[in-house]
TORPA-4810 file (N, C-alpha, C, O; in nm, 3 decimals):
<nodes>
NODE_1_1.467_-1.360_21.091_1.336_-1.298_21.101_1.315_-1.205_20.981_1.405_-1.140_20.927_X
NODE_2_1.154_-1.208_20.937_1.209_-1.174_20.806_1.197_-0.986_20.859_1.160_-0.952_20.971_X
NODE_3_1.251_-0.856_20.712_1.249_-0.734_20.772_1.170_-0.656_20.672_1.203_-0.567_20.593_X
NODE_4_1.048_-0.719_20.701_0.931_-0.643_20.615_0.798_-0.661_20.705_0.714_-0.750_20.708_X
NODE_5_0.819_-0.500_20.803_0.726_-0.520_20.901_0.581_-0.494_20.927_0.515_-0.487_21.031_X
NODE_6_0.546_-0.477_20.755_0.446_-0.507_20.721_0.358_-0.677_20.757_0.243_-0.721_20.755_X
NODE_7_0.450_-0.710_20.777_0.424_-0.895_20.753_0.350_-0.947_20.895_0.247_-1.015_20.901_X
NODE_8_0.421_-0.903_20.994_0.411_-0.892_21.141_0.234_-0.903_21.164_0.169_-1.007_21.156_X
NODE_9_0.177_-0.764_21.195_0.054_-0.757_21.221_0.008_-0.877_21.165_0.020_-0.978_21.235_X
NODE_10_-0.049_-0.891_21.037_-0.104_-1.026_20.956_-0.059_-1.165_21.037_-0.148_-1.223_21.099_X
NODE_11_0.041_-1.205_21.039_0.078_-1.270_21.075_0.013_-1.302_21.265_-0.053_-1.402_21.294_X
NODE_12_0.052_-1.195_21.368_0.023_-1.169_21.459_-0.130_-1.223_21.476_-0.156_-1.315_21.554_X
NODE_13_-0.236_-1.156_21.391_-0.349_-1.155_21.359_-0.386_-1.291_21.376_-0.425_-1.324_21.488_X
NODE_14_-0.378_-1.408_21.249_-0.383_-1.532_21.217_-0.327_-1.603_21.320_-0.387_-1.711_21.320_X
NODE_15_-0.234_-1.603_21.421_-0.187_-1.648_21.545_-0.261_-1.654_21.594_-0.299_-1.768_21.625_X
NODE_16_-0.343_-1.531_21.642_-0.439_-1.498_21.720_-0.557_-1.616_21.731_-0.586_-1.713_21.800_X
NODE_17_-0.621_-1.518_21.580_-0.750_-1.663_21.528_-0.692_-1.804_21.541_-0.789_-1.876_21.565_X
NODE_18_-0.611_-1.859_21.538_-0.574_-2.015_21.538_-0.603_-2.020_21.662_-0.697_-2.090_21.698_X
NODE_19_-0.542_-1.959_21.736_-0.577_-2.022_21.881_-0.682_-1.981_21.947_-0.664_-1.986_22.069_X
NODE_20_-0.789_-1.940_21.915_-0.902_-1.916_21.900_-0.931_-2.025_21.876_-0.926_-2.110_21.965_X
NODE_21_-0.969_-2.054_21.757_-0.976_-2.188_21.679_-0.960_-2.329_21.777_-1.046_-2.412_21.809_X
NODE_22_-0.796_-2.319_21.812_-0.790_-2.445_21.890_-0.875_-2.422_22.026_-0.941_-2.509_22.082_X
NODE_23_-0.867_-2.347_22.051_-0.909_-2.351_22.168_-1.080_-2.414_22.211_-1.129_-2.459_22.315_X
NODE_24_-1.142_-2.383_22.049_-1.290_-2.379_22.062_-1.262_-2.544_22.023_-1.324_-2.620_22.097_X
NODE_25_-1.192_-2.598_21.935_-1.178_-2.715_21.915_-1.162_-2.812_22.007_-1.238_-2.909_22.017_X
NODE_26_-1.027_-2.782_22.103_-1.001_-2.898_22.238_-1.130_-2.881_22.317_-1.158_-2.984_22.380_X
NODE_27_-1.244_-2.753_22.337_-1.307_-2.757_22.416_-1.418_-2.859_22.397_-1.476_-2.936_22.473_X
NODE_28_-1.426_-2.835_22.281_-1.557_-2.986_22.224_-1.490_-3.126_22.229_-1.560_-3.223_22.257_X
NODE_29_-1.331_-3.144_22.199_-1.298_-3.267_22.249_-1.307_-3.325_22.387_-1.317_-3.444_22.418_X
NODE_30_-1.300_-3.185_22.488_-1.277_-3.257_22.602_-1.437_-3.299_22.615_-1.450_-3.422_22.615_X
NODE_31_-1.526_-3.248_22.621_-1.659_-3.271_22.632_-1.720_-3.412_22.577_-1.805_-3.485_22.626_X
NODE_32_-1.640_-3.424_22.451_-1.663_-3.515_22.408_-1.569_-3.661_22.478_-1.595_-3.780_22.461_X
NODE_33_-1.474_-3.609_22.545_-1.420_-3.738_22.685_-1.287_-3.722_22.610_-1.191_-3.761_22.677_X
NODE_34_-1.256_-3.673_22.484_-1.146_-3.706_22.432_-1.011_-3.653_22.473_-0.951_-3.568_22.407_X
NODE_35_-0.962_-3.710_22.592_-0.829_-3.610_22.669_-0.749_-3.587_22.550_-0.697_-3.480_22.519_X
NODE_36_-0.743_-3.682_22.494_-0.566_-3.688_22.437_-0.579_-3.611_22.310_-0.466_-3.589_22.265_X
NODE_37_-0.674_-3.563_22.236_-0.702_-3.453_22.147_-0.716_-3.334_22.216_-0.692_-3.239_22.141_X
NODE_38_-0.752_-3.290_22.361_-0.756_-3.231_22.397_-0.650_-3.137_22.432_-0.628_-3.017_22.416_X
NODE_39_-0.578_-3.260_22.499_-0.465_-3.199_22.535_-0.336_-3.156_22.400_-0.262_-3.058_22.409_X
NODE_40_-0.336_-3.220_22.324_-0.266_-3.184_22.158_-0.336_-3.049_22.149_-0.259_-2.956_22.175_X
NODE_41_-0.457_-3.013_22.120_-0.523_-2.886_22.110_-0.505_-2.773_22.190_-0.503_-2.665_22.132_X
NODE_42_-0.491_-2.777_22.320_-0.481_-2.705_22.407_-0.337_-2.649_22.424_-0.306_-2.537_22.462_X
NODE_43_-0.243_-2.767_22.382_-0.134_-2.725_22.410_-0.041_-2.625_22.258_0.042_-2.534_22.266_X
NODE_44_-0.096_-2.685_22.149_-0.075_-2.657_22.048_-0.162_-2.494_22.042_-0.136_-2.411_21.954_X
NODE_45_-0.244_-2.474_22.127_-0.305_-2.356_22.099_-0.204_-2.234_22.210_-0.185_-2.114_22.193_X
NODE_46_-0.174_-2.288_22.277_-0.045_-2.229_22.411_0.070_-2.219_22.286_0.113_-2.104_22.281_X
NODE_47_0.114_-2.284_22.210_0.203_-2.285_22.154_0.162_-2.160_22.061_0.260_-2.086_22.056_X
NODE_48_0.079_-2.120_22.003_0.041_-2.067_21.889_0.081_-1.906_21.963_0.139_-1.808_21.916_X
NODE_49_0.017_-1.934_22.101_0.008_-1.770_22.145_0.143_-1.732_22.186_0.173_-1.613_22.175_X
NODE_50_0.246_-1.830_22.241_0.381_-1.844_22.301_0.458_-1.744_22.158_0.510_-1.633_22.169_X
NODE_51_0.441_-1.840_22.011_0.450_-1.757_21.860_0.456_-1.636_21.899_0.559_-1.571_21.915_X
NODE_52_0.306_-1.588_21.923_0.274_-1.458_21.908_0.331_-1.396_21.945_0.393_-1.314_21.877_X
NODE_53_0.338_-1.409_22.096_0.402_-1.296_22.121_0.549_-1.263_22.129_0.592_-1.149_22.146_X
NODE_54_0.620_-1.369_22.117_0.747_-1.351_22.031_0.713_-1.231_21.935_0.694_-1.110_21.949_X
NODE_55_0.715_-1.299_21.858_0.632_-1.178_21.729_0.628_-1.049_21.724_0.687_-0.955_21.672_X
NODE_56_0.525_-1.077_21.808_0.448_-0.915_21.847_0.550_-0.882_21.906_0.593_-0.781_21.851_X
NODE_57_0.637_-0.922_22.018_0.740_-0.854_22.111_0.868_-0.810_21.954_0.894_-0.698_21.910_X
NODE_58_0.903_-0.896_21.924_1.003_-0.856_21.799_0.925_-0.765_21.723_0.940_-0.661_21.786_X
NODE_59_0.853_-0.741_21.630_0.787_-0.634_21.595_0.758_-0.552_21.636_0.687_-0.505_21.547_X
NODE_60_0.755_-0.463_21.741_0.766_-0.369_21.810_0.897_-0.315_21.865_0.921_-0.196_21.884_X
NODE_61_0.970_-0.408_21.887_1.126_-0.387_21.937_1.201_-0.373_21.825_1.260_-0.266_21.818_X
NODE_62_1.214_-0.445_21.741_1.294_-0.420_21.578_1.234_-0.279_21.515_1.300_-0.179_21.489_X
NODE_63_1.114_-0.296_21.500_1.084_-0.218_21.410_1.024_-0.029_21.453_1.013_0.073_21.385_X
NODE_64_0.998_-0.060_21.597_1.009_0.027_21.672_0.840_0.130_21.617_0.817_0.250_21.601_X
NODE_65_0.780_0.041_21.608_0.627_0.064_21.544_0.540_0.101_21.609_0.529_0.013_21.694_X
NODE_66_0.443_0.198_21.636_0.329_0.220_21.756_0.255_0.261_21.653_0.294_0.335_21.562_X
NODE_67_0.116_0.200_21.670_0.006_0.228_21.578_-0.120_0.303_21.658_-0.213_0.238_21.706_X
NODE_68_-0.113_0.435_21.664_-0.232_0.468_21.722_-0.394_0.461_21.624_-0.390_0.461_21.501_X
NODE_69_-0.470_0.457_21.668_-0.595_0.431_21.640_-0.606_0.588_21.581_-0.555_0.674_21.653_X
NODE_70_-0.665_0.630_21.461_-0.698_0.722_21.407_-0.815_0.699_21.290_-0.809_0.732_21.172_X
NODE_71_-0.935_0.624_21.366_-1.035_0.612_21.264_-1.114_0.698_21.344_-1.065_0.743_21.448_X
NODE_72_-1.231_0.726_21.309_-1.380_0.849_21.340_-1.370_0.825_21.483_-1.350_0.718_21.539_X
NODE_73_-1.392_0.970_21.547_-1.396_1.007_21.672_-1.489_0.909_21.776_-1.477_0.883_21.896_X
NODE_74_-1.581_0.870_21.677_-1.714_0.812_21.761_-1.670_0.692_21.810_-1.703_0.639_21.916_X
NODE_75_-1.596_0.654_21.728_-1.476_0.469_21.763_-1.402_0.489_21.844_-1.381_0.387_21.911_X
NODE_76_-1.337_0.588_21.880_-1.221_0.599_22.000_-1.206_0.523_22.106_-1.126_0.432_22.132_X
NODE_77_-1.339_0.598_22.196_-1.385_0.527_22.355_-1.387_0.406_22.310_-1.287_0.350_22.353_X
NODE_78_-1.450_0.334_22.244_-1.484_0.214_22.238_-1.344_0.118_22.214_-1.315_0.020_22.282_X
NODE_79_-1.278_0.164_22.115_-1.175_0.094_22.044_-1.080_0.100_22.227_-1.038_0.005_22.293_X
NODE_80_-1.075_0.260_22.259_-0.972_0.267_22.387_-1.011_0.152_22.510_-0.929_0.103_22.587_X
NODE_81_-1.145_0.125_22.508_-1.160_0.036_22.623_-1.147_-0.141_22.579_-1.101_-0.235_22.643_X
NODE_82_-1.200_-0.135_22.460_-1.122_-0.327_22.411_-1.010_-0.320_22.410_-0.957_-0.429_22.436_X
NODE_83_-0.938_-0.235_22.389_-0.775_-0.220_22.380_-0.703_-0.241_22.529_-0.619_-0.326_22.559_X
NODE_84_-0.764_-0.134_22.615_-0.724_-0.160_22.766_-0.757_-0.299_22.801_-0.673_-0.369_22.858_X
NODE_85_-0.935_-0.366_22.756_-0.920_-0.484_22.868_-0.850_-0.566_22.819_-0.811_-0.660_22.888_X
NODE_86_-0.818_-0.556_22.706_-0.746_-0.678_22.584_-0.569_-0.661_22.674_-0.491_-0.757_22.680_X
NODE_87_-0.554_-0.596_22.703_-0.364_-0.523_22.742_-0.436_-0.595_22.866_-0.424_-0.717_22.862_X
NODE_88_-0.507_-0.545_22.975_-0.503_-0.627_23.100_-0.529_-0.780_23.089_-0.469_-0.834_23.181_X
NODE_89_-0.579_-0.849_23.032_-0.617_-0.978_23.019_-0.498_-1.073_22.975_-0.460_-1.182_23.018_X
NODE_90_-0.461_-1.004_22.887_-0.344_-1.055_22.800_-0.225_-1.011_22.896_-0.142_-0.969_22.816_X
NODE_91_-0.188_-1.001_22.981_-0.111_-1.007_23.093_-0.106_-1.128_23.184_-0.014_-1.169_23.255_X
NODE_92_-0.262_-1.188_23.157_-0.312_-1.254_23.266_-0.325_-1.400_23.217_-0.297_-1.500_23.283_X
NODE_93_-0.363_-1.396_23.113_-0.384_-1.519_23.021_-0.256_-1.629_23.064_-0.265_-1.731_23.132_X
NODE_94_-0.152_-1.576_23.010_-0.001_-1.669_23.044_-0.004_-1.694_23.166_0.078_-1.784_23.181_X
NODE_95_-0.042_-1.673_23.246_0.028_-1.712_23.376_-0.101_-1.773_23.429_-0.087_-1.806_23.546_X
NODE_96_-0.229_-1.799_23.378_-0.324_-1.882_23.424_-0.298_-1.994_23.327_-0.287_-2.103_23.383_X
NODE_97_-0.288_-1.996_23.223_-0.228_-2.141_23.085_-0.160_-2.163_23.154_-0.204_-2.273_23.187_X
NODE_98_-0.022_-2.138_23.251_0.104_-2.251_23.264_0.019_-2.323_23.411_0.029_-2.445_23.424_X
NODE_99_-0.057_-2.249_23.510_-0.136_-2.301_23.587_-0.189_-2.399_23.557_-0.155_-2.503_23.612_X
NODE_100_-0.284_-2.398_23.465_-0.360_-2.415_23.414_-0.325_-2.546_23.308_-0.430_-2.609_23.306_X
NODE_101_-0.242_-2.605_23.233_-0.123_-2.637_23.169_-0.077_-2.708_23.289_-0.108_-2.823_23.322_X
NODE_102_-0.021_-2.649_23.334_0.068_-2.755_23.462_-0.034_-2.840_23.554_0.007_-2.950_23.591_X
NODE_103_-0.139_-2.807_23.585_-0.214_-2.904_23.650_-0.275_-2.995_23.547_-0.255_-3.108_23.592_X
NODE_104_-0.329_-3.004_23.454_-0.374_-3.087_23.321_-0.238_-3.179_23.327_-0.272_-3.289_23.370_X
NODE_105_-0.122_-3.175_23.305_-0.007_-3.228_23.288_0.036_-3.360_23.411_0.087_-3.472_23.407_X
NODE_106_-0.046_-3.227_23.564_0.013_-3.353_23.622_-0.111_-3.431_23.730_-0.118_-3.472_23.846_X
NODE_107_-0.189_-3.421_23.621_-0.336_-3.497_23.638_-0.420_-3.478_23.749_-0.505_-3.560_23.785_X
NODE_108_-0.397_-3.367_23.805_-0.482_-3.277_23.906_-0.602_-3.206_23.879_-0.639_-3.092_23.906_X
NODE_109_-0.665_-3.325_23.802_-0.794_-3.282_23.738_-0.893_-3.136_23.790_-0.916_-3.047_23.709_X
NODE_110_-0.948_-3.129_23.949_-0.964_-3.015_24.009_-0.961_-2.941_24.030_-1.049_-2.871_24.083_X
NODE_111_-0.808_-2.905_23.986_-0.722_-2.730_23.996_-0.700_-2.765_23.825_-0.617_-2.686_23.779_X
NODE_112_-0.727_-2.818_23.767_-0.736_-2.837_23.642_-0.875_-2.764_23.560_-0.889_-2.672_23.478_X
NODE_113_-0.944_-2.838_23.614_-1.092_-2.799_23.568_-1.155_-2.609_23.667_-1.232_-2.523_23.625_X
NODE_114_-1.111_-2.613_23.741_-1.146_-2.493_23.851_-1.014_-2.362_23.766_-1.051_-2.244_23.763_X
NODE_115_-0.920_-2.386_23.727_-0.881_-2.274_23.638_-0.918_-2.242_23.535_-0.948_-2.126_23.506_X
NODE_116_-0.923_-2.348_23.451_-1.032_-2.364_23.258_-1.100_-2.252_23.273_-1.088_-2.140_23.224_X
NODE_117_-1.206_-2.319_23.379_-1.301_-2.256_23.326_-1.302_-2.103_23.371_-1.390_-2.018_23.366_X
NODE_118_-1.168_-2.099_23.419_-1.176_-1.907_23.445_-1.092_-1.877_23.347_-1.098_-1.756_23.325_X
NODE_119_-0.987_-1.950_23.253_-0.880_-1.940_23.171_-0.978_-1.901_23.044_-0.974_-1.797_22.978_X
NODE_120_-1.070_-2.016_23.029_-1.109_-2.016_22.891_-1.175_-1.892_22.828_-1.125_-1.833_22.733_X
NODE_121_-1.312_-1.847_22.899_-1.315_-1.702_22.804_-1.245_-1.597_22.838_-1.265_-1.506_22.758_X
NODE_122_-1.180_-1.573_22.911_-1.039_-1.469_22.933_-0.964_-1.509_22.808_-0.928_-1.420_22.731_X
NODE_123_-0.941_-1.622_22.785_-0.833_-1.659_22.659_-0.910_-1.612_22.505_-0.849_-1.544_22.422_X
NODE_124_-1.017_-1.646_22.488_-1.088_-1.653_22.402_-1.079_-1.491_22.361_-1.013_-1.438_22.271_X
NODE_125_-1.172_-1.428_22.465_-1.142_-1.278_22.481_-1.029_-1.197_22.409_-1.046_-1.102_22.333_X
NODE_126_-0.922_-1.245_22.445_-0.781_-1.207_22.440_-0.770_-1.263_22.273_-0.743_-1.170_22.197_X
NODE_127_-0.785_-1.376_22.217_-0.765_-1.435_22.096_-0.874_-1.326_22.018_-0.815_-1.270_21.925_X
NODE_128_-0.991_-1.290_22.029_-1.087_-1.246_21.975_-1.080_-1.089_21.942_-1.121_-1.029_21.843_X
NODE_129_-1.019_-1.044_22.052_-0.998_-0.868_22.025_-0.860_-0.878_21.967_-0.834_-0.794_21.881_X
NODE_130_-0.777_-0.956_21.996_-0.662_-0.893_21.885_-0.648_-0.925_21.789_-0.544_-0.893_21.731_X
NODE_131_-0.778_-1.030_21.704_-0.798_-1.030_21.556_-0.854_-0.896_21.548_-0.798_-0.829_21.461_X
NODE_132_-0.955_-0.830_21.617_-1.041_-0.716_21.640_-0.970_-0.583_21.603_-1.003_-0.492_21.527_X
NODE_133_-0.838_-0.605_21.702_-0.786_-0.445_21.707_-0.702_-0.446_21.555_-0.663_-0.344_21.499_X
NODE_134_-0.690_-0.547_21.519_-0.532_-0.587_21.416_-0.669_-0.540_21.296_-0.608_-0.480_21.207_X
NODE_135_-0.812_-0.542_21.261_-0.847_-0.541_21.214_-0.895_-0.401_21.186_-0.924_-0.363_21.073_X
NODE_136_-0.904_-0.316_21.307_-0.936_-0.212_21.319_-0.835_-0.132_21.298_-0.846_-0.013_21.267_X
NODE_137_-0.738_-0.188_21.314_-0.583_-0.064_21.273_-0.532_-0.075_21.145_-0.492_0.018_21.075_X
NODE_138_-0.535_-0.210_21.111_-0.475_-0.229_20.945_-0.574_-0.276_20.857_-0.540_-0.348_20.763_X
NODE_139_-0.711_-0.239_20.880_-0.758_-0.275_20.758_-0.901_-0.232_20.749_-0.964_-0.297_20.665_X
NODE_140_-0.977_-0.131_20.818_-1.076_-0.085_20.861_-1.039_0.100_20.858_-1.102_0.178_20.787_X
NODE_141_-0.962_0.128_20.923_-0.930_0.241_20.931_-0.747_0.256_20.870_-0.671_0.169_20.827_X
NODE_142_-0.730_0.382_20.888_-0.576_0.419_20.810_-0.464_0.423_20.933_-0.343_0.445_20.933_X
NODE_143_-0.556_0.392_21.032_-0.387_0.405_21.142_-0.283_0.359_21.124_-0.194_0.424_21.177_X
NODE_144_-0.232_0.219_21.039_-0.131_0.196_21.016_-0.086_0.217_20.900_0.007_0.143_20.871_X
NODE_145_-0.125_0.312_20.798_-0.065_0.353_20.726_-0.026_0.499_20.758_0.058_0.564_20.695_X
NODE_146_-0.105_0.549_20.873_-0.042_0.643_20.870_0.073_0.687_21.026_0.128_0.790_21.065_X
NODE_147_0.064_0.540_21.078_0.187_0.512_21.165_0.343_0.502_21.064_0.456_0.551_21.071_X
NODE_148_0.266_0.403_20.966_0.434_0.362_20.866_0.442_0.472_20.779_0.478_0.437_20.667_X
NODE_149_0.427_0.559_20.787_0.446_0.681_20.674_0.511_0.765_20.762_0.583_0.851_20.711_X
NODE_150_0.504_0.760_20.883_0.632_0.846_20.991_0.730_0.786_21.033_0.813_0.844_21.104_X
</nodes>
């Protein structure tokens, strides 16, 4: 793993957006009837976030990093509440994908289609604010430079 934990966030980030990405992608395949792109997409986008949070879990545990938010007062509340629902959702996400994942798999179309569509913008959500926050901490405001300077 590499030990330049600068690399992490970025990285983390682009995880994020990909499966974003796939996700918006398998959704137009399935629509379009196409299972078997679908399912490559969907699963490859599970895979992307599975990455992540490896990642993110090693980057925080190695490097022992906490980035508080320290841009203009007026951003706080706001930043504090995408942050909370982003932490509750993203709890929730995994364990509706393997649901969710496991019925697609074993062709239980019903409990297939009846989770999606509660999976999908919860997932999206979750893919979308932590390009958001990663954007707001390292590259919008100075919080993570002035996390890595302590």
């Amino acid at each position: 793993m590499p030990q330049d934990p600068t690399l992490y966030p970025l990285v983390n980030a682009c995880l994020n957006g990909l499966s974003a990405i796939l996700l918006i992608i398998g959704m137009v395949f399935i629509r379009r009837g196409n299972e078997s792109a679908h399912k490559k997409l969907m699963l490859s986008a599970f895979s992307c976030s599975v990455v992540f949070l490896c990642s993110y879990l090693y980057y925080h545990i190695a490097f022992e990093i906490l980035v508080a938010f320290a841009g203009p007062a007026w951003g706080a509340l706001p930043y504090k509440i995408m942050l909370f629902s982003h932490i509750i959702l993203a709890a929730i996400v995994p364990v509706l994908a393997i649901i969710v994942i496991r019925a697609g798999l074993a062709d239980n179309r019903v409990r297939h289609r009846k989770w999606a569509k509660r999976l999908f913008p919860m997932w999206m959500y979750v893919s979308i604010t932590g390009v958001s926050i990663y954007l707001i901490l390292y590259v919008f405001t100075d919080s993570a430079a002035i996390a890595l300077s302590t």
